[in-house]
N, C-alpha and C positions, 0 to 999 in steps of 0.2 A: 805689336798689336795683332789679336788674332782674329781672320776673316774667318766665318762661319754663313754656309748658304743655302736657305732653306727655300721650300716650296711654297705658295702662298695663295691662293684663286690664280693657278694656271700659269704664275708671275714666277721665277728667280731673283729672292734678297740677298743681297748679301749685309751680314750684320757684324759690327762689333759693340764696344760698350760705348762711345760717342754716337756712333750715326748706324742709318740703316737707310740702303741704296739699293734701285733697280736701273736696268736699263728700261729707255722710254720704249724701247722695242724690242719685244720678243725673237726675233728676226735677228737680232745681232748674235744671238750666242752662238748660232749654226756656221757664221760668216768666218771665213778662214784667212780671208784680206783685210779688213778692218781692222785701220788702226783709231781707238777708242780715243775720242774726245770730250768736252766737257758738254756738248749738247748730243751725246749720247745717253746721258747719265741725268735721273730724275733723283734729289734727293729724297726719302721720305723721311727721317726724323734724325733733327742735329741735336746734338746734347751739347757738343763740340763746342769751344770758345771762336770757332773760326764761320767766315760768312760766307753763303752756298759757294759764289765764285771759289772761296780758299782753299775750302772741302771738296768741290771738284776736282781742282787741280795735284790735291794730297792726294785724292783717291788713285787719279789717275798716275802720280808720280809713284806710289808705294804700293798697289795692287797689280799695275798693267805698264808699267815702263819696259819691262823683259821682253813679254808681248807685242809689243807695239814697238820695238826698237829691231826685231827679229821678225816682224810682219812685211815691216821697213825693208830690213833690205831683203828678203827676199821680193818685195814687187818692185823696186829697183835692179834688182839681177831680171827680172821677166823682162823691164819695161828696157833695158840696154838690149836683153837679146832680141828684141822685137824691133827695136831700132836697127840694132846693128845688119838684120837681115834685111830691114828694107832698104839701108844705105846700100848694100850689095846688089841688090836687084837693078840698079840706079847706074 
């Protein structure tokens, strides 16, 4: 299924031929730590046989799982080395 994403009054869509999604906030797409959730994500038009809950979740599963699994651990490697220097200090 191909993502395709266009510009829209100021917004970022991304579309395919079932649905067509934004985030509810413009502020996510700059954010480098954010791992994307289902109430990040506004639907605006399902064509899809699935219900918004499904369609969040597939979005999320098959556009941003890479994303968000490499966001992952990288703020788990900060958040150990953050700990581990304050157990040291201790």
């Amino acid at each position: 299924m191909e993502l395709t994403t266009t510009r829209h009054r100021n917004t970022w869509r991304y579309t395919t031929e079932d649905f067509t999604f934004k985030f509810i906030d413009e502020k996510y797409h700059t954010y480098a730590s954010l791992i994307i959730k289902p109430s990040h994500i506004k639907i605006i038009e399902n064509t899809s046989t699935r219900t918004p809950k499904e369609l969040k979740d597939y979005i999320i599963s098959m556009f941003f799982f890479e994303e968000n699994e490499s966001v992952r651990k990288h703020n788990n490697a900060v958040a150990r080395k953050r700990r581990s220097q304050r157990s040291s200090k201790t």
